[in-house]
LUMSEDO-89132 format. One line per 3 residues: number of its first residue (from 1); for each residue z, x, y of N, C-alpha, C, O, CB. Coordinates in steps of 0.2 Angstrom, whole numbers. Atoms other than C-alpha are relative to their C-alpha. Glycine has a CB too. Layout:
// residues N
NUM) Z X Y Z X Y Z X Y Z X Y Z X Y ~ ...
// end
This chain:
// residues 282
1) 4 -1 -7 30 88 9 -3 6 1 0 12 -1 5 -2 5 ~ 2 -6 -3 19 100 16 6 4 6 11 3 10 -7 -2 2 ~ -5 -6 -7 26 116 27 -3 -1 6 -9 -1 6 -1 9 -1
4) 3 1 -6 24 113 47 -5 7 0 -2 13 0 7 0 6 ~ 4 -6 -5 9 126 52 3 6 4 8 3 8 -4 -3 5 ~ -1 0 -7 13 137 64 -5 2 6 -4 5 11 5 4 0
7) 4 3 -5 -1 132 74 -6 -4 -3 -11 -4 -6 -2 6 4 ~ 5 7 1 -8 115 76 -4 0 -4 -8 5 -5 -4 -2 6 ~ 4 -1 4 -17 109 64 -2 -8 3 1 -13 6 2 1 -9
10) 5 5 -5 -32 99 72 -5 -3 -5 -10 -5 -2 -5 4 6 ~ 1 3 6 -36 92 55 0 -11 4 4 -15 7 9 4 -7 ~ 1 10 -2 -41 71 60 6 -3 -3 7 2 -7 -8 -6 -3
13) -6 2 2 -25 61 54 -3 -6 -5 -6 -11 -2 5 -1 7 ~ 3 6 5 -30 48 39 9 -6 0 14 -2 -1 -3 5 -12 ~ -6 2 0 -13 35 41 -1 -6 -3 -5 -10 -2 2 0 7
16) -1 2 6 -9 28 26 6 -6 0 11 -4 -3 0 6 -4 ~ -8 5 -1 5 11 28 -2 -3 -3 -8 -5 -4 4 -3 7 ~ -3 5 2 11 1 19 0 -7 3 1 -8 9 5 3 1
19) 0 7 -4 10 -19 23 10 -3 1 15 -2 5 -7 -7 -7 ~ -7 3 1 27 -28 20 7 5 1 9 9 -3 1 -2 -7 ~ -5 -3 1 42 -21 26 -1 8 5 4 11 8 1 0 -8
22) 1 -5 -7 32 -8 38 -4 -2 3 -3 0 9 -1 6 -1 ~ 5 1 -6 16 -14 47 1 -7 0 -1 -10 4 -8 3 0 ~ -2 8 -2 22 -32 44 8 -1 -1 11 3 -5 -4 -6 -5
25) -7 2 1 39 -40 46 0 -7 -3 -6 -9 -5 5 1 7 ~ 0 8 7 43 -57 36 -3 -5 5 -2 -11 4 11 -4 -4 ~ 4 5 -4 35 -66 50 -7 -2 -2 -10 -7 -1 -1 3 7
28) 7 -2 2 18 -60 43 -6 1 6 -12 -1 6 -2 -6 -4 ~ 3 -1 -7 11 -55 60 -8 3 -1 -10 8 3 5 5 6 ~ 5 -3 0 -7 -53 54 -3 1 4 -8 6 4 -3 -1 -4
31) 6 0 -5 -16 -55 69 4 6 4 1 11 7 -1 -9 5 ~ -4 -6 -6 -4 -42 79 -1 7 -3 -2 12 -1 9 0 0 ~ 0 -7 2 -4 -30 66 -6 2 -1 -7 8 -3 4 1 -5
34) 9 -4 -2 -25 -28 68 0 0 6 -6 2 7 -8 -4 -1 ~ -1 -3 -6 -21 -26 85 3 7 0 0 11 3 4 -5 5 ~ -3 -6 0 -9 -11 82 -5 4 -4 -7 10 -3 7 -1 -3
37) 3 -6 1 -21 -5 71 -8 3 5 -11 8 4 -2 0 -7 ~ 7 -1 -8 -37 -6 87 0 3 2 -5 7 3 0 -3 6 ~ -6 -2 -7 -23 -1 98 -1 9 -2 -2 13 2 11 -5 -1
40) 1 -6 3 -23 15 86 -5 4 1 -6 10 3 1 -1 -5 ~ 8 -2 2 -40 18 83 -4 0 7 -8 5 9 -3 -5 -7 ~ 1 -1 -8 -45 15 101 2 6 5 -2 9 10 3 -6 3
43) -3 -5 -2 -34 28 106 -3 8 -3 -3 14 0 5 -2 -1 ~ 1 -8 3 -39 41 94 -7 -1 -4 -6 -4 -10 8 3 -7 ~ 4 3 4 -55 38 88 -2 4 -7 -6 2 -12 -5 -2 4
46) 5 -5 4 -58 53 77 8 -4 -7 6 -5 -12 0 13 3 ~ -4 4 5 -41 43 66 -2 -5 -3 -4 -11 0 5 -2 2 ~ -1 9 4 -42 32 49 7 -3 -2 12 -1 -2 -3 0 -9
49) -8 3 3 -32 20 43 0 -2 -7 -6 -4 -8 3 -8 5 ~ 3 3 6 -31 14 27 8 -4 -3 13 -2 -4 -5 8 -6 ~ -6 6 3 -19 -1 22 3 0 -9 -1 -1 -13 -4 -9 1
52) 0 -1 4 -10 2 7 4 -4 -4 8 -1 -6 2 4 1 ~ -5 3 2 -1 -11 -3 -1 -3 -7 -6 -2 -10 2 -6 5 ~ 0 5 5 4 -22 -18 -4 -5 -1 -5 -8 -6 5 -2 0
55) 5 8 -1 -6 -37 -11 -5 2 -2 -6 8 -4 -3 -3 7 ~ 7 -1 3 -21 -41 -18 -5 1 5 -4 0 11 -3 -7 -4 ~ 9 -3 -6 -40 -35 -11 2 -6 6 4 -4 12 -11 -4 -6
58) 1 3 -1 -40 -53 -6 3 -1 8 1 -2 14 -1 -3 -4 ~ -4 -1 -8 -25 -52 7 -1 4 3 -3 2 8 6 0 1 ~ 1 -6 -4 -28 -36 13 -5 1 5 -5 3 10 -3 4 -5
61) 9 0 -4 -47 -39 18 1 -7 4 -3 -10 7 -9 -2 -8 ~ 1 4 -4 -41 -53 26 6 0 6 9 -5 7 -1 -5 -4 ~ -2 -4 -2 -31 -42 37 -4 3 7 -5 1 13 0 3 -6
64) 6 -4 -2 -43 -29 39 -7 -3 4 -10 -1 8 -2 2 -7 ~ 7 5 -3 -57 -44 43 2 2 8 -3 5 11 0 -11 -1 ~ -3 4 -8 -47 -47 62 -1 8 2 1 10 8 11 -4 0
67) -2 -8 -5 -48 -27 66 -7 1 2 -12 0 -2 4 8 -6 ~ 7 -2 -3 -63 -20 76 -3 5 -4 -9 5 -6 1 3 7 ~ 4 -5 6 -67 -5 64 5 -1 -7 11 2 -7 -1 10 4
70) 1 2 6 -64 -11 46 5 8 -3 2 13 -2 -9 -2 -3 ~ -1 -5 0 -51 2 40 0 0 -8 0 -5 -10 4 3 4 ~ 0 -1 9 -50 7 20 5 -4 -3 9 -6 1 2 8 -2
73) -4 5 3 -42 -3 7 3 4 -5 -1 8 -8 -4 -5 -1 ~ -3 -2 6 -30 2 -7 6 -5 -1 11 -5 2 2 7 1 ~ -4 8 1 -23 -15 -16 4 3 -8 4 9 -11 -9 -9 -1
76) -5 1 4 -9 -20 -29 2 6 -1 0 8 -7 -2 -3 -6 ~ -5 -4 0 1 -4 -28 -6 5 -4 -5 6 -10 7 -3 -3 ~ 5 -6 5 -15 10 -33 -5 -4 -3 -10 0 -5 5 4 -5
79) 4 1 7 -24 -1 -46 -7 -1 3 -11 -1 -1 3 -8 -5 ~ 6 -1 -2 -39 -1 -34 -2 3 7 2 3 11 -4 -4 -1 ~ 2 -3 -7 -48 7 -18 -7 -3 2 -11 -4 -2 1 9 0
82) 6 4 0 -62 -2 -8 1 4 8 6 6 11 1 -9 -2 ~ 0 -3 -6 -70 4 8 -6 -5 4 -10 -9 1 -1 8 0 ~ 6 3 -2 -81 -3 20 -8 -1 -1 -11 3 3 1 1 5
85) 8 -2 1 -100 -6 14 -5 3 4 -7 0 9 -2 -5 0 ~ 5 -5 -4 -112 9 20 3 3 3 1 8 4 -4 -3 4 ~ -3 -6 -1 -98 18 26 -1 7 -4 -2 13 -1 7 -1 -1
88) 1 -6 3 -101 30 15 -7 0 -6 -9 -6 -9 8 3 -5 ~ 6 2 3 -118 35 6 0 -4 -9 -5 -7 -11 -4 5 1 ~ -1 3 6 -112 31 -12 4 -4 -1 10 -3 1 2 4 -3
91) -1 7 -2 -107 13 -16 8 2 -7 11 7 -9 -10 -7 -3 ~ -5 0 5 -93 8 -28 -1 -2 -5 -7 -3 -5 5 -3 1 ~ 2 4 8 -93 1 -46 -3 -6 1 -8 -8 -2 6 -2 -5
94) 3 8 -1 -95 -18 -38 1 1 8 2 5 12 5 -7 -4 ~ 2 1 -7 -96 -26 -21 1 -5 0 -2 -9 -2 -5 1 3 ~ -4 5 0 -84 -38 -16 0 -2 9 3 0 13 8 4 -2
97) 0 1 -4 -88 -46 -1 -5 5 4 -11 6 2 5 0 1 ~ 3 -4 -6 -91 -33 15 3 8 -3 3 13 -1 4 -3 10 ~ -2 -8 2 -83 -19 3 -2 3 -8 -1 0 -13 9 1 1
100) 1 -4 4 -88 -6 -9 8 0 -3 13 0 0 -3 6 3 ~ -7 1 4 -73 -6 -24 -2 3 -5 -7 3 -7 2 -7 -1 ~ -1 -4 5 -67 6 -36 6 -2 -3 11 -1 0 -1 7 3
103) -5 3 3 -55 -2 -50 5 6 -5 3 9 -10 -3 -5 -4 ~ -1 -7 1 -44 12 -53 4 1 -8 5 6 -11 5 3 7 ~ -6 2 2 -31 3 -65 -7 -6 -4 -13 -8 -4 9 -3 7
106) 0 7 6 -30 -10 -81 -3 -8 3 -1 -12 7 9 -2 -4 ~ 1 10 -3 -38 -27 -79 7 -4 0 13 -3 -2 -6 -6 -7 ~ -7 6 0 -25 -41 -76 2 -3 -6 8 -3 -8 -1 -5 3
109) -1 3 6 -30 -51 -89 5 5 -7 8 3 -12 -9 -3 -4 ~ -2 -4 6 -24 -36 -101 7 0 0 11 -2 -4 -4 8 1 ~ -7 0 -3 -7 -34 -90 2 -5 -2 7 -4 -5 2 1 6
112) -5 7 1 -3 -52 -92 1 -3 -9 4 -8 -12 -4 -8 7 ~ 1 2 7 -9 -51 -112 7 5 -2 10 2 -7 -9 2 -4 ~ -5 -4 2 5 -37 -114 6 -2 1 10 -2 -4 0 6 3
115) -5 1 -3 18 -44 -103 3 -8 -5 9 -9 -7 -1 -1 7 ~ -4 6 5 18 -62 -114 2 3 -8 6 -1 -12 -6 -7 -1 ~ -4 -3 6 21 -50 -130 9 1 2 14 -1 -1 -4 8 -3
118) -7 -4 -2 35 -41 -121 4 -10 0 8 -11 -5 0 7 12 ~ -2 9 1 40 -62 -118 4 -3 -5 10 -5 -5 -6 -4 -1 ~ -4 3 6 41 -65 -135 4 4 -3 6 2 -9 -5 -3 -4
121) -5 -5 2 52 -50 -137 6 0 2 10 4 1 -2 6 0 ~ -6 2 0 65 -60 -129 2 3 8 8 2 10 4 3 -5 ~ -2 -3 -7 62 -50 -111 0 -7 4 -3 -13 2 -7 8 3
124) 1 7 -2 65 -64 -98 -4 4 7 -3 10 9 10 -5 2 ~ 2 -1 -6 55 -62 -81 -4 -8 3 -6 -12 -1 -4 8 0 ~ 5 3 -1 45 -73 -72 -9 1 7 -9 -1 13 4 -5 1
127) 5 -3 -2 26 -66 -66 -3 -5 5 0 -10 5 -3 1 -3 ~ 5 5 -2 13 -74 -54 -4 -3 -4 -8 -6 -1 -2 2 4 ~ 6 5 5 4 -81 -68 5 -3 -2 3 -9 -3 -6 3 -7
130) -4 7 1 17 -90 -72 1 -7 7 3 -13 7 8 2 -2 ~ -5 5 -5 19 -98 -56 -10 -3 3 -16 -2 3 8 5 9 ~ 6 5 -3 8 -110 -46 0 3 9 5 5 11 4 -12 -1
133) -1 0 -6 2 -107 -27 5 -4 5 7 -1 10 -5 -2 1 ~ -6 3 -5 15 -117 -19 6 2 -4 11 0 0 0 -8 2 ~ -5 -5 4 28 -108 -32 2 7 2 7 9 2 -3 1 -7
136) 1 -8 -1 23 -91 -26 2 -2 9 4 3 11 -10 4 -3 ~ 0 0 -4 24 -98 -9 8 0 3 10 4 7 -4 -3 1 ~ -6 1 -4 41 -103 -6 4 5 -6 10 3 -8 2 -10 2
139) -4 -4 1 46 -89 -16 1 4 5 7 6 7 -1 3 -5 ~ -1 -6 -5 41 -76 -3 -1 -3 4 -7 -2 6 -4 7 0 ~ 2 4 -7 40 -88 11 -9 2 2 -10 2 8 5 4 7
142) 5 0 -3 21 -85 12 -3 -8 2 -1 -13 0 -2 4 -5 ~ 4 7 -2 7 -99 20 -3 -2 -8 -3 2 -13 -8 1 7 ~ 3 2 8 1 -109 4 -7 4 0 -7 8 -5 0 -9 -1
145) 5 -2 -2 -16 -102 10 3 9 -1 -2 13 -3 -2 -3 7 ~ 0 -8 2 -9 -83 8 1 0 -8 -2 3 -12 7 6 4 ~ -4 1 6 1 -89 -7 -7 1 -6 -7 3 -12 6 -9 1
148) 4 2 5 -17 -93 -15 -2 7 1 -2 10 -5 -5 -8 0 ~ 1 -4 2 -22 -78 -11 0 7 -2 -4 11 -5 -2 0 2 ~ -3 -5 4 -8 -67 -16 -1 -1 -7 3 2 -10 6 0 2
151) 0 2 7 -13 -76 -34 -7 4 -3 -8 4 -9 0 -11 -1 ~ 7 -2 2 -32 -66 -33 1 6 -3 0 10 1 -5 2 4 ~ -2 -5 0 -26 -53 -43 -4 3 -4 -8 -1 -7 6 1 -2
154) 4 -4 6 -36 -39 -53 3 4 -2 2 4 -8 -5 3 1 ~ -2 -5 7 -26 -26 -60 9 3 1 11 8 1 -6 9 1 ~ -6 1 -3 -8 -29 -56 4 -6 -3 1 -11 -3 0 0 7
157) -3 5 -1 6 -40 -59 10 1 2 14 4 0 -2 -4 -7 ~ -6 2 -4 21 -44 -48 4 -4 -4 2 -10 -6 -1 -3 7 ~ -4 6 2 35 -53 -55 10 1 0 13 7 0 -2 -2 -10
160) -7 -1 0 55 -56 -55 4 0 -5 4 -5 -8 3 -3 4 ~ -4 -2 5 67 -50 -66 4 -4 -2 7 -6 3 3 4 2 ~ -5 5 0 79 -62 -73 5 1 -8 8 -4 -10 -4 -8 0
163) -3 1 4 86 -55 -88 8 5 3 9 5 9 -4 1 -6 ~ -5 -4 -2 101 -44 -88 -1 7 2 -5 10 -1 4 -1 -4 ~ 0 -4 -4 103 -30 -77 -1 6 -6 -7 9 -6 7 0 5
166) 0 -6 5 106 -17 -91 -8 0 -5 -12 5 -7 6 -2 -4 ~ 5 -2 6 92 -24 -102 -8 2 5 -13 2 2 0 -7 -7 ~ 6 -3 -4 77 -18 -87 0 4 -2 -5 5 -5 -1 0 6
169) 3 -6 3 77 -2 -91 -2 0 -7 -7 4 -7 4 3 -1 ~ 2 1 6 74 -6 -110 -9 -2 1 -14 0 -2 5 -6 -4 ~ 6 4 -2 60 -17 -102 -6 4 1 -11 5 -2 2 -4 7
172) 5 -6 -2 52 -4 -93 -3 5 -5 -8 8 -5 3 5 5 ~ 2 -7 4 52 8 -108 -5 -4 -5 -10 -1 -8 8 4 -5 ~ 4 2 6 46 -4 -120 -7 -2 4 -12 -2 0 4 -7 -4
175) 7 0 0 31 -7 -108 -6 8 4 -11 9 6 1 -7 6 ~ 5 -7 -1 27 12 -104 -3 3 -9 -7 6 -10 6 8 4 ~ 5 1 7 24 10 -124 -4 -1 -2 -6 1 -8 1 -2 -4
178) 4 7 0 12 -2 -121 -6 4 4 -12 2 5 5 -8 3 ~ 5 -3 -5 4 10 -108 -3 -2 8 -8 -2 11 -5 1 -5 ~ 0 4 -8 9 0 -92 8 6 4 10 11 2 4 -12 -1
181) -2 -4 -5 19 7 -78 7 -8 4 5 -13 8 -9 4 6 ~ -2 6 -7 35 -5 -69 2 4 6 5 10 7 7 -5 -2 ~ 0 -3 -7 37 -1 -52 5 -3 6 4 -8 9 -6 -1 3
184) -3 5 -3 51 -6 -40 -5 -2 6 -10 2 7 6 2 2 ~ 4 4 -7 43 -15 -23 7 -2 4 13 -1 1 -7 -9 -2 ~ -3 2 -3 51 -22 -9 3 -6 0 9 -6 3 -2 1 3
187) -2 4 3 53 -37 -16 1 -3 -7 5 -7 -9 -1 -3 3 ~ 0 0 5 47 -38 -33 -2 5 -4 -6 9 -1 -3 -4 -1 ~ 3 -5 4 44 -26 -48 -9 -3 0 -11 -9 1 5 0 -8
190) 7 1 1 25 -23 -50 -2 3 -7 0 8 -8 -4 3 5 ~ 2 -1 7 18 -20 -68 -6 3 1 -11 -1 2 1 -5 -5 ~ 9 -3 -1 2 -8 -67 0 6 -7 4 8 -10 -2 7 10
193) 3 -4 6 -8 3 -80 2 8 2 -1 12 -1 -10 -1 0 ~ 1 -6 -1 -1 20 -73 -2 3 8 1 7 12 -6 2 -4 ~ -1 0 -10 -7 19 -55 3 -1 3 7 -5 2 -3 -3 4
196) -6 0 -5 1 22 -42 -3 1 8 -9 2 9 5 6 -3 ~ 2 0 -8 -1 22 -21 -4 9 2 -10 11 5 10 -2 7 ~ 5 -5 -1 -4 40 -21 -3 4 -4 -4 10 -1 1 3 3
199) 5 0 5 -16 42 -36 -8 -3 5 -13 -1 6 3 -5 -8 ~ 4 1 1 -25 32 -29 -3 2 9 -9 1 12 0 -6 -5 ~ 2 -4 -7 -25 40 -10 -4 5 0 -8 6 4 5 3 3
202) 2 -6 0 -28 56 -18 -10 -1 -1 -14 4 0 5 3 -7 ~ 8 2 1 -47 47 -23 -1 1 6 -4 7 8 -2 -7 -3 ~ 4 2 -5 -50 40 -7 0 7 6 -5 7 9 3 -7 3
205) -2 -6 -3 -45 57 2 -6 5 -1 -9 8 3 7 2 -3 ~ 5 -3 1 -58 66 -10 -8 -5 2 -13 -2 4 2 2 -6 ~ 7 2 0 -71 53 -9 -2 2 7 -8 3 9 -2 -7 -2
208) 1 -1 -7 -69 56 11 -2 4 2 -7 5 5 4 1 4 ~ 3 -8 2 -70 74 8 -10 2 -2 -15 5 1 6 4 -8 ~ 5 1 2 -84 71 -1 -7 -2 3 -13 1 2 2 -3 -3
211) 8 4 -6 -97 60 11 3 5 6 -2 6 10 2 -13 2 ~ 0 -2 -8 -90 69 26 2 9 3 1 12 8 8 -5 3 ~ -1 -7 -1 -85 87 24 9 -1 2 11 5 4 -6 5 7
214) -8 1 -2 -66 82 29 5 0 -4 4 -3 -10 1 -5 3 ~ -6 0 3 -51 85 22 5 -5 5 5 -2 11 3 8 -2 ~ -2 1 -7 -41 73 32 9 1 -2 11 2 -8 -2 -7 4
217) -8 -2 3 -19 76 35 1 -7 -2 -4 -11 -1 7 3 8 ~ -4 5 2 -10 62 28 6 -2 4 10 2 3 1 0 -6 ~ -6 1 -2 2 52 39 1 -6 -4 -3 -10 -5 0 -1 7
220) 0 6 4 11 39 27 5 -3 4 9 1 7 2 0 -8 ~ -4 7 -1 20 23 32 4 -3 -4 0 -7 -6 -4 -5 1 ~ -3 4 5 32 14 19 7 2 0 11 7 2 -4 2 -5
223) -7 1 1 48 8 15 4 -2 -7 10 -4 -7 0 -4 5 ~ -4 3 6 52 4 -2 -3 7 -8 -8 10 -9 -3 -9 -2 ~ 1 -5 6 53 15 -18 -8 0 -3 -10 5 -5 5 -3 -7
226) 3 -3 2 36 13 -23 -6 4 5 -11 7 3 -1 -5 -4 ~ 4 -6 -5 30 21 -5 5 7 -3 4 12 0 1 -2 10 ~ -1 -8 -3 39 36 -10 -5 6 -2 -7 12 2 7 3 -4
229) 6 -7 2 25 46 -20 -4 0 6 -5 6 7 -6 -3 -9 ~ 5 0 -3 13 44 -7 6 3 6 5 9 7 -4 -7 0 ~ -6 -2 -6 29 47 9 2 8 -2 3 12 2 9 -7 -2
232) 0 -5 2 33 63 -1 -5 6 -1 -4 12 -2 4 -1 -3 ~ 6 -5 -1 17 70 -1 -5 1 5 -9 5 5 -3 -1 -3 ~ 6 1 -6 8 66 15 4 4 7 10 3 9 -2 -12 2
235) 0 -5 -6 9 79 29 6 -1 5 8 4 8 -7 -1 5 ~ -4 5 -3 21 66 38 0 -5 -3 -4 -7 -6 -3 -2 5 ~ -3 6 0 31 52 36 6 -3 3 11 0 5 1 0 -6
238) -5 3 -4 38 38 45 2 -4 -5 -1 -9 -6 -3 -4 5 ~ -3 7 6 48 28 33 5 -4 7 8 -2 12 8 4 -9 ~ -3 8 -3 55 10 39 5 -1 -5 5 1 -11 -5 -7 1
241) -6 4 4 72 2 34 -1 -5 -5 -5 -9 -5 2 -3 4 ~ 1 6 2 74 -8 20 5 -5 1 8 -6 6 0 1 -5 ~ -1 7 -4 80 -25 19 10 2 1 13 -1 5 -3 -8 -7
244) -8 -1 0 99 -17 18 1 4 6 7 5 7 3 5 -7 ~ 1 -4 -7 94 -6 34 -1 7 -1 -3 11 3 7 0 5 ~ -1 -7 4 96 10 23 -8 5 0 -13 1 -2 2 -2 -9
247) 5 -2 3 81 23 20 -2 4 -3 2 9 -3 -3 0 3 ~ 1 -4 6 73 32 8 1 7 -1 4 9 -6 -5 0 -2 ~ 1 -5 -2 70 49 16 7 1 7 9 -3 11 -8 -1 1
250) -5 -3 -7 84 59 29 -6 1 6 -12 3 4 4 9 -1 ~ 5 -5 -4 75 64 45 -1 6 0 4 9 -1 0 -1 6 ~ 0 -8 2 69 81 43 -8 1 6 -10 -4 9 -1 2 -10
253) 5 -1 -3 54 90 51 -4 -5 0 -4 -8 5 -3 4 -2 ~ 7 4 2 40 80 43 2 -8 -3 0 -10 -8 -6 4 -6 ~ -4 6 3 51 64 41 2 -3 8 3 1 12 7 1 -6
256) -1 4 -5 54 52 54 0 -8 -2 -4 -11 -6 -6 1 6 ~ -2 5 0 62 36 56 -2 -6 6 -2 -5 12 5 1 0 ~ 2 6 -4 57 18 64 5 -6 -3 7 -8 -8 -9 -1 1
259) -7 6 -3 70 6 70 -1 -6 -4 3 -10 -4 0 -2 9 ~ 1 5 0 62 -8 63 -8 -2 -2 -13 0 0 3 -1 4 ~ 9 2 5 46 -16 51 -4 -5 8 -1 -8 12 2 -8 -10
262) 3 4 -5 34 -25 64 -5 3 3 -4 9 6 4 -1 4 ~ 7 -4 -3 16 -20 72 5 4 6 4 10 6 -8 -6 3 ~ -4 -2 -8 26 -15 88 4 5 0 4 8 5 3 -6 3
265) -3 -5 2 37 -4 82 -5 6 -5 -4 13 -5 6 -3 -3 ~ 2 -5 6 25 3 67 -5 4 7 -6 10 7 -5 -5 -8 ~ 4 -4 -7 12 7 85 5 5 5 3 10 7 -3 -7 7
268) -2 -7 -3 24 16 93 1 5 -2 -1 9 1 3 0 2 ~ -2 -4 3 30 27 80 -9 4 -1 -11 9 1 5 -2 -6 ~ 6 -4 1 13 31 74 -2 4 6 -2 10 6 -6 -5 -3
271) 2 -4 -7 6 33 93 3 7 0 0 12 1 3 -3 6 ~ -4 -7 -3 21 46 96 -1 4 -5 -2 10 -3 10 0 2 ~ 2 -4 5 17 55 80 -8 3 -1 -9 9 -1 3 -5 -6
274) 7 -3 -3 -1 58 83 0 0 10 -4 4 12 -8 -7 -4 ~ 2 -4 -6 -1 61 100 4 7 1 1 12 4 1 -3 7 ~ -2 -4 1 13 72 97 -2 8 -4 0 13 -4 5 -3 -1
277) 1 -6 5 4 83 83 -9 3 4 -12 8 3 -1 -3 -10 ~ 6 -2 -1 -13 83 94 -1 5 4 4 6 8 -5 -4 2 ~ 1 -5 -4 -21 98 101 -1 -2 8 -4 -7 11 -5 5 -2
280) 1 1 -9 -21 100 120 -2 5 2 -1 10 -1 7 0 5 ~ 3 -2 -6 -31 108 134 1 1 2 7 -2 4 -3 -1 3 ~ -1 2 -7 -30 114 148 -4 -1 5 -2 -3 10 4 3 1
// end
């Protein structure tokens, strides 16, 4: 973590969460949780947000659609970053829709060509290319309609563990041989090329810098092991409970706790946390 100032730092606040487990709870409250971020950005307007998760582009942006100003994208745990089109004067590699996209991480097809070797080496797991949309759904309780679009993946793969406890570690090693990366998540390990949540912050942070002359602070959001790189580096952090109530981080200066995953809890904490660091008048 960075050191508190000792005096205010009037630096615009970039707020960086996590979906599952911190700005959503297992309800999937997408429509609330682009209100909390409105709610945010209405308030403070010189504040970004930028959504950070495991999901694919496709859920993310479909998210992000329901919010009044379009806030930055960073999908499957780092493996890419995408922003709103014309936001900034330099475009991305491709153009996905209404966003500019920078692939930061291994194609899929490559991850899921690696993982059926590791397969035939006796590892047991089972991925989302193994499974079907209504497979993937009533694993994670998702709508069959998210479920298809948690299946759009590009440079990531999520899957559950099923062999023996001991032999995942072996798992993991034999696929950082291979030149992949496993990751715990909140509900599923994620298998990526190396990327990670804040690799690939650290981009979008400079490309900001870059188009805008800004350096902005980083507030992070997140609740599971693979928010910590990003939670231990960002100016601030609010970590949320996991699913055991437990969390990652103690409270300390630049650590703070919230009672509970949910747009409504994630708006308040954020609120008290930026109004509490902004400069005042008199």
């Amino acid at each position: 973590m960075n050191e508190a100032p000792d005096t205010i730092d009037q630096r615009p606040w970039l707020i960086a969460t996590d979906l599952d487990g911190t700005l959503l709870d297992d309800s999937y409250p997408n429509q609330e949780a682009a209100q909390a971020i409105d709610k945010i950005q209405r308030a403070n307007p010189e504040v970004d947000v930028v959504l950070v998760s495991s999901k694919t582009l496709a859920e993310i942006a479909a998210i992000a659609e329901l919010t009044e100003r379009k806030p930055y994208l960073i999908f499957e745990n780092g493996g890419g970053v995408a922003w709103p089109a014309g936001r900034f004067v330099s475009g991305g590699e491709r153009r996905v829709a209404d966003y500019e996209v920078v692939i930061l991480g291994a194609s899929y097809q490559t991850i899921v060509a690696a993982l059926q070797q590791l397969r035939g080496m006796g590892f047991e797991f089972t991925g989302f290319a193994d499974m079907s949309p209504r497979e993937i759904a009533d694993l994670t309780s998702l709508s069959l309609s998210n479920a298809r679009l948690a299946s759009q993946r590009i440079c990531s793969e999520p899957l559950s563990w099923q062999g023996q406890a001991e032999r995942l570690q072996v798992f993991g090693a034999a696929l950082e041989r291979l030149g992949f990366t496993l990751q715990r998540g909140g509900r599923f390990y994620h298998v990526t090329s190396g990327n990670d949540k804040i690799k690939a912050l650290d981009f979008l942070r400079d490309k900001i810098r870059y188009e805008t002359g800004t350096l902005m602070r980083l507030l992070a959001c997140g609740d599971a092991p693979n928010d910590l790189a990003m939670l231990d580096k960002a100016d601030h952090a609010l970590v949320f409970p996991d699913r055991s109530g437990g969390y990652l981080r103690e409270v300390q200066a630049d650590v703070s706790h919230a009672p509970a995953a949910g747009p409504e809890t994630w708006l308040t904490g954020v609120s008290e946390l930026v109004d509490s660091t902004a400069p005042h008048t008199e």
